[in-house]
Structure formats: C-alpha cells, structure tokens
MARVEX-670383 format. One record per residue (C-alpha): x, y, z. Coordinates in steps of 0.25 Angstrom, whole numbers. Example, Ala and Ser with C-alpha at 12.3 -4.5 7.8 and 13.67 -1.06 7.14 Angstrom:
! MARVEX-670383
{{49; -18; 31}}
{{55; -4; 29}}
***
This chain:
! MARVEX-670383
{{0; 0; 0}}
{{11; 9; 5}}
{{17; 8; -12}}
{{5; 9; -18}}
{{1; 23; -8}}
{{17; 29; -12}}
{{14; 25; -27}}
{{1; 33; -29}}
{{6; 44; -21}}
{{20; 44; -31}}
{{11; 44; -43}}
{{4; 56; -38}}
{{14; 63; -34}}
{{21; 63; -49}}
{{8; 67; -54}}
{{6; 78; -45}}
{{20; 83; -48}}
{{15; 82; -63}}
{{4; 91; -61}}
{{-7; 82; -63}}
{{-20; 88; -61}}
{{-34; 89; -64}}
{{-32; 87; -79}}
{{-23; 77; -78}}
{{-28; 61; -81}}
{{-21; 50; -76}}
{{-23; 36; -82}}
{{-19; 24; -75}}
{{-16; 13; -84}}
{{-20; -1; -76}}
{{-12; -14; -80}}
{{-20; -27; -84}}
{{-11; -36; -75}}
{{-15; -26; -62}}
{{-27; -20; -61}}
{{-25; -18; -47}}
{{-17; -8; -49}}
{{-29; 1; -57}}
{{-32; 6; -42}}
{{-19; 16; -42}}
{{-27; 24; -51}}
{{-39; 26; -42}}
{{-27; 34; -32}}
{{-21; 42; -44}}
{{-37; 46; -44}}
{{-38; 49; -30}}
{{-27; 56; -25}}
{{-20; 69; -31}}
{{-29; 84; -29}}
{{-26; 86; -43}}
{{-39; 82; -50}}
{{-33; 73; -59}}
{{-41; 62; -65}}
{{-38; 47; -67}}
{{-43; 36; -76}}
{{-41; 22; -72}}
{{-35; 13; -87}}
{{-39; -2; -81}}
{{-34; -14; -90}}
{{-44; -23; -83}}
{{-53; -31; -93}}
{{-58; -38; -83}}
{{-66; -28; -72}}
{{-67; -13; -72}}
{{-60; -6; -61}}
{{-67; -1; -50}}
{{-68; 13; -52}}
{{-73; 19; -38}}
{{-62; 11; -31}}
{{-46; 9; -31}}
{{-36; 1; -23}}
{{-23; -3; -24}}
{{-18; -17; -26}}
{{-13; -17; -10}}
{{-29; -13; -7}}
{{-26; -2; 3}}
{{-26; 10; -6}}
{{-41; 11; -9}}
{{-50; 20; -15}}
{{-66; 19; -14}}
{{-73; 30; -20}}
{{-86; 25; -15}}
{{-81; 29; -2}}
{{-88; 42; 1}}
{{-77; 46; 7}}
{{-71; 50; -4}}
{{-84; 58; -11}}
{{-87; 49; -23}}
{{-73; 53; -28}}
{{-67; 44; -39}}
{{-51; 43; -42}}
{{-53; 36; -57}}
{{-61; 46; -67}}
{{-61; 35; -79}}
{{-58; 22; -81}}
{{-55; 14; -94}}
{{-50; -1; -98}}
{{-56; -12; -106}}
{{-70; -15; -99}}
{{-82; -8; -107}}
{{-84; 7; -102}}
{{-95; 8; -91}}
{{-98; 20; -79}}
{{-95; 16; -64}}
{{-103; 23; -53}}
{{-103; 21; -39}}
{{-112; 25; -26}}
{{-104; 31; -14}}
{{-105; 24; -1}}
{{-110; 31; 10}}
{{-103; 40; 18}}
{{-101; 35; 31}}
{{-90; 45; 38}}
{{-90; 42; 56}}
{{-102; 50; 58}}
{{-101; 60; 71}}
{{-114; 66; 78}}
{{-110; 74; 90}}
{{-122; 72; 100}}
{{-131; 85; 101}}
{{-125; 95; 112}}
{{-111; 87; 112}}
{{-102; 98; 113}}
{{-89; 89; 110}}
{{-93; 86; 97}}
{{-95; 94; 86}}
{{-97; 91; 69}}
{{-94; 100; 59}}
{{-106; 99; 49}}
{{-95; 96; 36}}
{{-99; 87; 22}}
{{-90; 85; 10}}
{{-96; 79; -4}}
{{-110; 79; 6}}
{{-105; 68; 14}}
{{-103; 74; 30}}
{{-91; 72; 36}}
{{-90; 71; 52}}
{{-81; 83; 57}}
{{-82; 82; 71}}
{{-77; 91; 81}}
{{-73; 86; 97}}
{{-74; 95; 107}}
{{-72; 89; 119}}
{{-59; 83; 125}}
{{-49; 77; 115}}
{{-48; 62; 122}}
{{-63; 63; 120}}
{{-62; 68; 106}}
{{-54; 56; 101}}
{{-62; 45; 109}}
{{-76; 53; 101}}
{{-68; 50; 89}}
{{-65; 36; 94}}
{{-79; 31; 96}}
{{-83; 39; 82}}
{{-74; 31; 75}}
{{-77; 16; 82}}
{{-91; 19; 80}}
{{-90; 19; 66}}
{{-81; 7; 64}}
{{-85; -7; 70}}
{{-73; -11; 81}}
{{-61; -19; 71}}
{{-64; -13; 59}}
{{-58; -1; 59}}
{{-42; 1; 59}}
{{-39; 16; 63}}
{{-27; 22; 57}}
{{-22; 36; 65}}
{{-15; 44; 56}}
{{-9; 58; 61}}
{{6; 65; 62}}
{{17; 67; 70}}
{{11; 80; 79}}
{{-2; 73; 80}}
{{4; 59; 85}}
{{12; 68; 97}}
{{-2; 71; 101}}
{{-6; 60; 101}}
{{-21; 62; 94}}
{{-19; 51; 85}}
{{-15; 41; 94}}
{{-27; 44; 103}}
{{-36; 41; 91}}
{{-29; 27; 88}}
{{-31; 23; 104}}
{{-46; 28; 104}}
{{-49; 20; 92}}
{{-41; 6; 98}}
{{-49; 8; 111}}
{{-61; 7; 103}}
{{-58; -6; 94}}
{{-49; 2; 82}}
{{-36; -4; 83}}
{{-29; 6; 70}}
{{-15; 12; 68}}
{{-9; 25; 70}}
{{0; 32; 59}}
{{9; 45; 60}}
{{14; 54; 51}}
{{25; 66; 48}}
{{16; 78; 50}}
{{17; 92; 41}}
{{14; 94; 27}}
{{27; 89; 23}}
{{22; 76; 29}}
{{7; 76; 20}}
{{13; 67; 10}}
{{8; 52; 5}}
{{21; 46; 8}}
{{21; 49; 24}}
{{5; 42; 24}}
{{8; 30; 14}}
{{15; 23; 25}}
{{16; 7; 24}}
{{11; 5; 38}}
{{-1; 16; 36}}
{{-7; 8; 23}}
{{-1; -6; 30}}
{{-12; -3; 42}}
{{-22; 0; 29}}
{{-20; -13; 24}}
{{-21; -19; 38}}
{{-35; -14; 41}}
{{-41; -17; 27}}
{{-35; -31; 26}}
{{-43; -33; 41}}
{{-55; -26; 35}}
{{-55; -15; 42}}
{{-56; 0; 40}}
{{-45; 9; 41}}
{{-48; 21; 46}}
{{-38; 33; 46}}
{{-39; 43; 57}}
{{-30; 56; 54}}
{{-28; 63; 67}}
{{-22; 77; 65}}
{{-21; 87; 55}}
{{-24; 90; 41}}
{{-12; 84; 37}}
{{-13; 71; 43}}
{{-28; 72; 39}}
{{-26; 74; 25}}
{{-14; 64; 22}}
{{-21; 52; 31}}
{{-34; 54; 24}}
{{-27; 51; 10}}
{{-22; 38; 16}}
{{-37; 34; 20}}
{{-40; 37; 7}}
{{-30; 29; -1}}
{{-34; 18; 9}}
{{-49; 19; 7}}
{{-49; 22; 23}}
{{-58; 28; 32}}
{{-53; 40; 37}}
{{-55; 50; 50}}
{{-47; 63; 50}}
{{-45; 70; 66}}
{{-39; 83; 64}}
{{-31; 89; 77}}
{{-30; 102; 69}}
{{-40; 112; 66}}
{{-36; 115; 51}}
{{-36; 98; 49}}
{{-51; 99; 54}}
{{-58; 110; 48}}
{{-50; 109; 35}}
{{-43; 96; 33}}
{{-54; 87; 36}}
{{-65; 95; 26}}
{{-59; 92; 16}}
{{-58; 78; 8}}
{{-45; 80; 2}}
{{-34; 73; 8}}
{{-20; 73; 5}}
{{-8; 72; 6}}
{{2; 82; -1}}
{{12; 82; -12}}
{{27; 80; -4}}
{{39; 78; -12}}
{{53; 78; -3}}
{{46; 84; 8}}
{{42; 96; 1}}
{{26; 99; 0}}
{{24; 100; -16}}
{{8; 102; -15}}
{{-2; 101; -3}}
{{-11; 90; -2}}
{{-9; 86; -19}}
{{-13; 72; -15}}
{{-23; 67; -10}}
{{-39; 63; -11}}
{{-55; 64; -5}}
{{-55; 58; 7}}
{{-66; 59; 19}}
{{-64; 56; 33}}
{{-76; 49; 41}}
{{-75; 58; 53}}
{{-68; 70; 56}}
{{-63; 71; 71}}
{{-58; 84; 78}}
{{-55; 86; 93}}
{{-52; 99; 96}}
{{-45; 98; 107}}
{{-33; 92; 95}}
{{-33; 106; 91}}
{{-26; 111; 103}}
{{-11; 105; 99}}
{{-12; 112; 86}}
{{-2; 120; 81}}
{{-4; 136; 79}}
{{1; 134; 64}}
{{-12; 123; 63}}
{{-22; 133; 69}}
{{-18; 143; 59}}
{{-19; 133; 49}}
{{-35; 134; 52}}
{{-36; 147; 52}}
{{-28; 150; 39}}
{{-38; 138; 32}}
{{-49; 146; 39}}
{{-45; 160; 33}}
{{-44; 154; 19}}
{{-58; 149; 22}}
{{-63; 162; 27}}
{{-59; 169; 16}}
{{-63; 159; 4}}
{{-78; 158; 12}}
{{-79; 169; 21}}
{{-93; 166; 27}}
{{-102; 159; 18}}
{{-113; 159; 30}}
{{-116; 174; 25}}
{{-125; 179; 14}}
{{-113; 181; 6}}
{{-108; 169; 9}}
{{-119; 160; 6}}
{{-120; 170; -8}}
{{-106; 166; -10}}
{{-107; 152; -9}}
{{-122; 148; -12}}
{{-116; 141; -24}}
{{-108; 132; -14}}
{{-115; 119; -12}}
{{-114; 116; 4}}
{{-112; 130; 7}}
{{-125; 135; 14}}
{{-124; 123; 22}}
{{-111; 125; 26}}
{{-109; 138; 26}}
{{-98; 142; 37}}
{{-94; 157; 40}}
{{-79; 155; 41}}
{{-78; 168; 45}}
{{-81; 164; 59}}
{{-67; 159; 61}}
{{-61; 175; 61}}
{{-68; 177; 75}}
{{-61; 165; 81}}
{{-48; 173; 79}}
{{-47; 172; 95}}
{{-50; 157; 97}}
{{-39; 154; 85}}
{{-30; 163; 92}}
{{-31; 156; 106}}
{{-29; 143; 101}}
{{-15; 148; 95}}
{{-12; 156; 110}}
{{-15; 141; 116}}
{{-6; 134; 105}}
{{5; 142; 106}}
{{6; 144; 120}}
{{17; 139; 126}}
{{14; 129; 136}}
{{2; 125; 124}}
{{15; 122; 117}}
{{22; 115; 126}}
{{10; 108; 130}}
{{9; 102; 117}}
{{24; 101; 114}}
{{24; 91; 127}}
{{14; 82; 120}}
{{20; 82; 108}}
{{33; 79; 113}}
{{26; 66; 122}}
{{20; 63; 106}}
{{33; 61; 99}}
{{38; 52; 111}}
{{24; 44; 110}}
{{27; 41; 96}}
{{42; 37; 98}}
{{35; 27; 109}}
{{23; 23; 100}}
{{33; 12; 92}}
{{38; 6; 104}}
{{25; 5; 111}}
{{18; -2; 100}}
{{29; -13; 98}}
{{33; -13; 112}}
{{35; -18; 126}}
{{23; -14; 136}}
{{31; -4; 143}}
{{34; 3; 128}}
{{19; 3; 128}}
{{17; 9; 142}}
{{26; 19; 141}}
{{20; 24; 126}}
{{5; 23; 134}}
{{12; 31; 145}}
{{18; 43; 134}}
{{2; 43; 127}}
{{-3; 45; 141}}
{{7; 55; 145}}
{{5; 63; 131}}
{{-12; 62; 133}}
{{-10; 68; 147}}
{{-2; 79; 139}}
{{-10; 82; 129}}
{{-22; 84; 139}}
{{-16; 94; 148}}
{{-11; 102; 134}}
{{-27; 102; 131}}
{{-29; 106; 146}}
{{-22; 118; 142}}
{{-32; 123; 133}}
{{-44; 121; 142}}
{{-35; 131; 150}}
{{-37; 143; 142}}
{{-46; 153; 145}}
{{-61; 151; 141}}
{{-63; 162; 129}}
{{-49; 155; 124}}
{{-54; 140; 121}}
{{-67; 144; 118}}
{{-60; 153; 107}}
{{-53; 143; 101}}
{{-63; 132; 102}}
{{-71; 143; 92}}
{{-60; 146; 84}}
{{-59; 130; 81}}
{{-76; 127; 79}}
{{-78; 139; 71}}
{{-65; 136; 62}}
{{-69; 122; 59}}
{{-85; 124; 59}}
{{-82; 135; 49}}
{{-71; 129; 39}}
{{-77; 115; 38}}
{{-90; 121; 35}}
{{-83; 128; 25}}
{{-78; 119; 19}}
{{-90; 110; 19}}
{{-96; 121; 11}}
{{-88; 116; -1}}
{{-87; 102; 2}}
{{-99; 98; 7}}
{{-103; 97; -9}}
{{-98; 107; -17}}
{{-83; 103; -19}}
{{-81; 89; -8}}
{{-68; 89; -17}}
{{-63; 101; -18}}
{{-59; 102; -32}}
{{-69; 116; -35}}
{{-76; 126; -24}}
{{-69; 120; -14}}
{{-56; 123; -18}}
{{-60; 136; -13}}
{{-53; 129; 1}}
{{-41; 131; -6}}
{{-40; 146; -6}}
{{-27; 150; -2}}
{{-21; 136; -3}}
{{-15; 136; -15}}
{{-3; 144; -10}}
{{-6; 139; 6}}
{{-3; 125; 1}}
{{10; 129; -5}}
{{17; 136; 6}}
{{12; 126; 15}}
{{18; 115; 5}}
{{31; 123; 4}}
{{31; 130; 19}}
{{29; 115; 25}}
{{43; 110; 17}}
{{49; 124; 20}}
{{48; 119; 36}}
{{52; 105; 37}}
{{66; 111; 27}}
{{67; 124; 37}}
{{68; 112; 49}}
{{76; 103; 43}}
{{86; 116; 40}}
{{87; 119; 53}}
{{81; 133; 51}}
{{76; 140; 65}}
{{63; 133; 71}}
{{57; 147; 75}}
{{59; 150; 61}}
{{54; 135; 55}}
{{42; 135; 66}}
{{37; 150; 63}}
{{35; 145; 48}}
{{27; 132; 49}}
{{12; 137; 40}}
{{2; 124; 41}}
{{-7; 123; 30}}
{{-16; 133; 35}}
{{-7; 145; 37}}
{{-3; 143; 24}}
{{-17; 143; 20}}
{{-19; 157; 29}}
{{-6; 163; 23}}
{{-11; 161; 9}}
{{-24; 166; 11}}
{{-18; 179; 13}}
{{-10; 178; 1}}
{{-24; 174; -7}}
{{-29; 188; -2}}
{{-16; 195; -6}}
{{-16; 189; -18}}
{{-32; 193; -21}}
{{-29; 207; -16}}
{{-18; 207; -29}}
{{-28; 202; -37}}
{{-41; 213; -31}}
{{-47; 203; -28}}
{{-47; 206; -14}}
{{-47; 219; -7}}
{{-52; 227; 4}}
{{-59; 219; 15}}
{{-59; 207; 9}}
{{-45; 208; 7}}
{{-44; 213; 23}}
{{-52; 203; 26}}
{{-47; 189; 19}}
{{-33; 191; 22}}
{{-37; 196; 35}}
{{-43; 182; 40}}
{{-29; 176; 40}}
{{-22; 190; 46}}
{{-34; 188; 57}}
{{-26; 174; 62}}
{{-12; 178; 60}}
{{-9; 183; 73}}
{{-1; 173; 76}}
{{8; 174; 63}}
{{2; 159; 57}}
{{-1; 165; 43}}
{{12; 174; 42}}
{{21; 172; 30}}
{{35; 178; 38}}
{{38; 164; 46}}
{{37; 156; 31}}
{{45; 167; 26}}
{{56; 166; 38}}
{{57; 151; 35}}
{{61; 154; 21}}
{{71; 166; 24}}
{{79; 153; 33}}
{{76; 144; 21}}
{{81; 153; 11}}
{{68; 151; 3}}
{{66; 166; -6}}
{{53; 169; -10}}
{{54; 164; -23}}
{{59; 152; -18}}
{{46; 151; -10}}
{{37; 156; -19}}
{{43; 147; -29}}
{{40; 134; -20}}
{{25; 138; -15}}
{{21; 140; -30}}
{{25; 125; -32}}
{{16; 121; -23}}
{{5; 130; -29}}
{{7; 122; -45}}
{{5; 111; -36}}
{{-8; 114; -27}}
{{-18; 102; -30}}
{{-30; 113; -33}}
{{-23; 113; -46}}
{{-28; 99; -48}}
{{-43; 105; -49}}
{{-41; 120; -56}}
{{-35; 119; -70}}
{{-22; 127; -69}}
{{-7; 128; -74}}
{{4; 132; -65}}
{{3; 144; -71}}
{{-12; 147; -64}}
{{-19; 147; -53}}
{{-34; 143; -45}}
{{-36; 157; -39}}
{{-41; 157; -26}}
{{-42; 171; -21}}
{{-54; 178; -13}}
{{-58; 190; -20}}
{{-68; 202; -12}}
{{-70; 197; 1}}
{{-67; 184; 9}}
{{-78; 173; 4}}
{{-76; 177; -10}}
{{-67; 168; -20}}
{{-61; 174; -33}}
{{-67; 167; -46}}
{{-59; 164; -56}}
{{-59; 164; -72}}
{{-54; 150; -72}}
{{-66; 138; -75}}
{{-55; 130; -68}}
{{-55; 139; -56}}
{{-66; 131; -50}}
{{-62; 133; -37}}
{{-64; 149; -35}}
{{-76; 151; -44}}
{{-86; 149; -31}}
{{-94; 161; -33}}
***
C-alpha cells in the first residue's frame, strides 16, 4: 500500500509541475494482462485541485469496469463514489475499451454522519446549524470541562459503531501529542471497547506533504482492520494541518473520518470545507499550498474549547486574519443590503450571518492574547509540553516493556494531566468581564464564519470551484508568503540566525491571509476601485486586531535582512508560488493573467470582471 500511496503522489507531482489544469486530459491506458491495475486512474481523477479531467482506456473484453468505484491491487486504497461523503463526486469522466457503448448511473447511499442533538437547555453542548451539498454535517461545540468533553465525544463515537467493529486510528502532530489530547482520545475510546492505533507527525506546513502520512505502519494498520472486517476510522485531533493531511489518508482508504480541532482557525474554517489536502513540498520548500488533494467529509465535528487555551497568539490571529477576509468579502448579509446583494445565493437567506459582529469582540480577542502570552500562562504550558516530549520518548519502552517501564509511562501521563488542569485553572482565574469576553469572541467567530460559509456551500458551490471561491479573497498571494515565509524559518533556524529574530517572523496561514488583505485593498485603491470609507473601513478591519503586531510585515522583513534575501529575490520566489496557486486549476489563465479578486466601494462588495472564466468574482 505504502508504493502504491508514494507512486500516485510521484505522478501527480510531475503533472503538477507541468501545469496541468482544467483543460488538460489524461488518458490511462490499461494493460490486458492487468486489469487490476485500471483503479490508479480512478486516483489520478480524485486528487489534484486543478480540474483536470480523466478517461479510463480499459483492455477488458470480458466485464466493463466499474466506474463509480476504484481500488488498487493491495485493496486498501479505495474510492467509492456512492459514498456521500464524497458529494456524488466522480474521478473518471469517460471510459472506452472494446465492450458495446452503454451510460452507467448510480444512486447515492444515505448519509449517515454521527448524529449530535445537544438535549434542550444543555449549556455544554452547542451545534453550529452547518450543510454542505445539502447533506448536514454535525459541528459541535463543548463547553463544559475538557476531560468531560472528550469522554462526550467518546460515548458519541461508540454509540455509533457496535463494540469490535470499529478500529480508531488518532492522528495528530508533534505539539498536539505533548499535550497530550490525542492520547486521551485513544484511552476514552479503549475504555469503551475501540482498541485502534495512535499515529504522530512532523508538525508545520513544511511537514503537510504526502510523504510524511504514507507511512507503511499507517496504511499497515489499514489493512489490519479491513482484512478483520472492521472500519477504520480516523480521528484528526489538532489543527487545520493535521486535519487537512489525515482527512486525505481517510479518503484514499475509503475510511470514516472525525476531525477534533484544538484551534480555533481549524474549527471554524478547516472543518467547513471538503477539500483536503496535502501540499506541493519538494526538498523541503512549500512550492504551492494545498495543490493535492480531494472532497472528503468528516462524520462528526468535535471542538472542546477549553483546547483553545494552549493555542499560540500566531493561531488566534490566524482567525481573526480569516475573519477580516470574510468581513470584508460578505460584510453582513443579514442586512437589507446584504440579503439584496446575495439574494442570488442559494443558502444565503438561511444562513445569513453578519460577520460583522466579530469587530466588537476586539476585547475578548485581545484578553485571550493577554492570557497566552503572560508569563506564568507561558511557562505554565512550556511545563506541560516539556512532560510531553519525555512521555513520548517513554511511549516506546512502555509498549514493548517491563511493568515497571509501563508504571513509570502511567506515572509521566498522570503527572502531565494534573498539569494541564491547574494551567486551565488559570483561566477560570481571571476576572469575570475577561473570560466572558473571550468566550464571546470565540462563539461569535465560529457561529458567524461557519454560517458563512455554509452560505456558499450549503448548495451553491459544495465544491468550491465558482461562488465560493470567493473564500479565497486575499489568498492567492497569502498562500504564497506563507509557502515561502514557512521555508524562509526552518533555513533562518538551521543557519543559526538569532531566535528573537526567527521567532518574531513566524505568520500562520491566517496572518498571512490578514497581511494580504491589506495588500488587496492597497491594490483596489490603485485601481479606484476603493476609496474613502470603504477603503478606511476594509483595511481598517485588520489594522483594528493589529495591536499586538500579528499582521505587520517589518519581523518577515528583518528575517530576510539576516538571510540576505532582497526584495527581488523575495518577490521573485512568492510569484512562483502565485503561477502555482490551484485556483488556476478552475479560472482559465496563463502566467501571464490573473483571477482578480478585489473588493470594490465598500466591504460586502466583490469587483466583476470581464473575463467568462472569472467565474468566481461575478457574484453580483
């Protein structure tokens, strides 16, 4: 399984190289002698977000292929479009060979995701209302305390699954695995009768690439359960990175899968969208973000907030700079201009969100940044993690061990919970007005940017190929200096350049995303596109959550000055990254063009564009 993962991913990677994109064909040619082997091109199909299409030449004289499902010869890579997880999409677009022409059609199975009704007047438990290509997908908010949260979770997940025939697989990184949230799943899901594996990662965006997921053990434990009859079931616990790349594994496997953000940005953006991917990586360097990859729904999505509190202040502005590029491509549809701006919207009355509301939760967002960045917060949570790394250096011997190995590694997890409870005590701590801030800077964030996007999703564009690429406002260029930003740190830390330096610099995806949204309205103002208030007021939205320097340029700027990368240089790089953005994969372009995306007037307002292919800013 393991050859056959690294192979697809070695075609696609050439192809994406090439350029291929939604014009291109790709014909795969199938050998009489092994039919078997026709599957391959079912993943050619599935995986890259360039729109490419592919038809399927079969040699078999004797049956016609199946076209709604793919495997390969080992039976673990699989692909079942009836699964409604994957909204009806197909990977083969024609088929030909020497049987007599005929149509195939098909009826989706029901959807069956791990359905959550919190109880009337439970204050713990909270669902988002949420749909994508109509089908309702369980977003489910805990409240209460975090042990709690995860034996909820738990009892969710064994309700649904009879006790054998299930096989977990947790999947999360590095920082995750230090605290320990992924573990804990693993054990609530063993007490109940769900004996499963535990898999760990390289965390970063360096890290998001096929090769560090297609691990012989990972898709061995695959093969375990399917061989046993069982379901394998993987459980992403962390953030939109670890969500992404395991939700392509469960979707080459034909797995169930169940994404448990401990980010904000992973929750209220990650997890609302099907696409899942991992990203184009060659030699360490990021050469396009999230490039390959497929649909792919989770059963259930699973956030306890009280997680949210070992984020990192780079991660909570990563959701405000997401929530600024969605103020200003929405505004507030829930107003009479909005609803006239997007009555042609399908989903958008019934979703209609006023993203808005998120600029007077400025306090809470800046409370929850006070709290992570205090010092004993710090150290707090610098303790746990450092108990984490020894746990994980003890996790070996205590699973192939003595009983003493085993006692100790108990004693170390015991140690590490005890920690982690008086780092949360710390928060229960602060002043009243403080957590009740933050606790509505996080509701209103996530109520409002997942009902925006449901407003898209829900049935306009489940795919994201036409209206909804309107989520990718300011991403184009975002994506790129993340890409290159990401492979600018790991060469500044391996050169030994100064970690006040290094540290200052680090941009998550979403500061990128808040960095170039002030860039768009620069460039819109060039263009007269935007002026005035609008122009006061869009670029004022990210100025609003800059007090603490997250969405300021100078740090990236310092990091090149010790690299001795010049402006050219770095503007050179980025705009690689930009020819190689997967949008192009769905707006007909050369390198020479572009998909504009720019807000014109006043927040809430996209620029159209003369361009049929433009599909995605020609909402109006």
């Amino acid at each position: 399984p393991a050859r056959e993962f690294a192979a697809i991913f070695e075609v696609l990677e050439g192809m994406m190289l090439a350029k291929a994109n939604r014009q291109s064909l790709v014909l795969w040619v199938g050998r009489p002698d092994k039919p078997e082997l026709d599957g391959f091109a079912g993943f050619l199909g599935m995986l890259p977000f360039r729109g490419i299409s592919v038809a399927l030449v079969s040699a078999d004289a004797v049956r016609y292929p199946d076209p709604f499902s793919y495997r390969t010869p080992s039976g673990v890579l699989e692909h079942d479009a009836n699964d409604p997880a994957r909204m009806g999409k197909c990977c083969v677009s024609a088929m030909f060979g020497p049987l007599p022409a005929r149509s195939f059609t098909a009826r989706l199975r029901e959807w069956a995701p791990i359905d959550v009704q919190p109880p009337a007047g439970c204050a713990e438990l909270l669902r988002l209302p949420f749909k994508i290509a109509g089908l309702p997908l369980p977003m489910i908010t805990y409240a209460g305390e975090y042990e709690k949260g995860v034996a909820a979770l738990a009892e969710r997940i064994s309700a649904a699954y009879p006790a054998g025939s299930l096989c977990p697989i947790v999947s999360c990184g590095e920082v995750v695995d230090r605290l320990g949230y992924g573990l804990d799943v693993l054990a609530a899901l063993r007490e109940r009768g769900h004996a499963g594996h535990y898999f760990t990662h390289k965390s970063g965006e360096t890290s998001k690439r096929w090769a560090e997921y297609g691990k012989p053990e990972l898709l061995g434990w695959v093969a375990q359960a399917k061989a046993a009859g069982q379901t394998p079931l993987f459980i992403a616990v962390g953030g939109g990175c670890n969500g992404n790349a395991t939700g392509v594994v469960a979707a080459m496997t034909g797995a169930a899968f169940v994404e448990v953000p401990t980010t904000p940005l992973h929750y209220n953006d990650a997890t609302t969208s099907a696409k899942k991917a991992f990203s184009l990586v060659l030699d360490g360097k990021i050469r396009a973000k999230n490039l390959l990859g497929t649909f792919y729904l989770p059963r259930l999505v699973w956030c306890i907030n009280e997680t949210f509190l070992t984020s990192s202040t780079a991660s909570v502005h990563s959701t405000v700079g997401e929530c600024t590029k969605t103020m200003n491509m929405l505004a507030d549809p829930s107003s009479a201009a909005g609803r006239a701006d997007y009555a042609n919207i399908l989903g958008a009355n019934e979703f209609a969100s006023d993203t808005t509301r998120i600029l007077s939760c400025i306090d809470g967002f800046e409370a929850l940044v006070h709290f992570i960045e205090d010092a004993p917060t710090r150290e707090a949570k610098a303790a746990v993690l450092r108990l984490g790394e020894a746990i994980a250096e003890a996790r070996a011997a205590a699973q192939c061990g003595t009983e003493t190995a085993r006692a100790a590694y108990a004693s170390l997890c015991e140690g590490r919970r005890q920690l982690l409870q008086r780092f949360r005590a710390r928060f229960y701590e602060l002043p009243t007005a403080a957590r009740v801030a933050i606790d509505a800077f996080l509701t209103v964030s996530n109520k409002e940017i997942v009902g925006a996007k449901a407003m898209f999703l829900a049935y306009e564009d489940p795919f994201e190929k036409y209206r909804a690429l309107l989520f990718e406002y300011a991403h184009t260029l975002g994506h790129a200096v993340e890409a290159w930003l990401a492979g600018a740190i790991d060469t500044a830390r391996a050169s030994g350049v100064a970690a006040d330096i290094v540290e200052a610099a680090v941009r998550n995806h979403g500061q990128c995303v808040g960095m170039a949204v002030v860039w768009a309205g620069a460039i819109a103002a060039e263009l007269g596109a935007l002026e005035g208030d609008g122009y006061v007021c869009h670029q004022g939205m990210v100025y609003l959550f800059n007090s603490f320097g997250g969405f300021s340029f100078g740090p990236v700027r310092a990091l090149c000055d010790a690299l001795g990368v010049s402006k050219p240089d770095f503007l050179r790089e980025v705009l690689a990254g930009v020819r190689l953005d997967n949008k192009r994969g769905y707006c007909e372009c050369g390198d020479d063009a572009s998909v504009d995306q720019l807000v014109t007037h006043r927040p809430g307002r996209m620029l159209g564009s003369e361009d049929p292919n433009a599909e995605a800013t020609l909402v109006f």
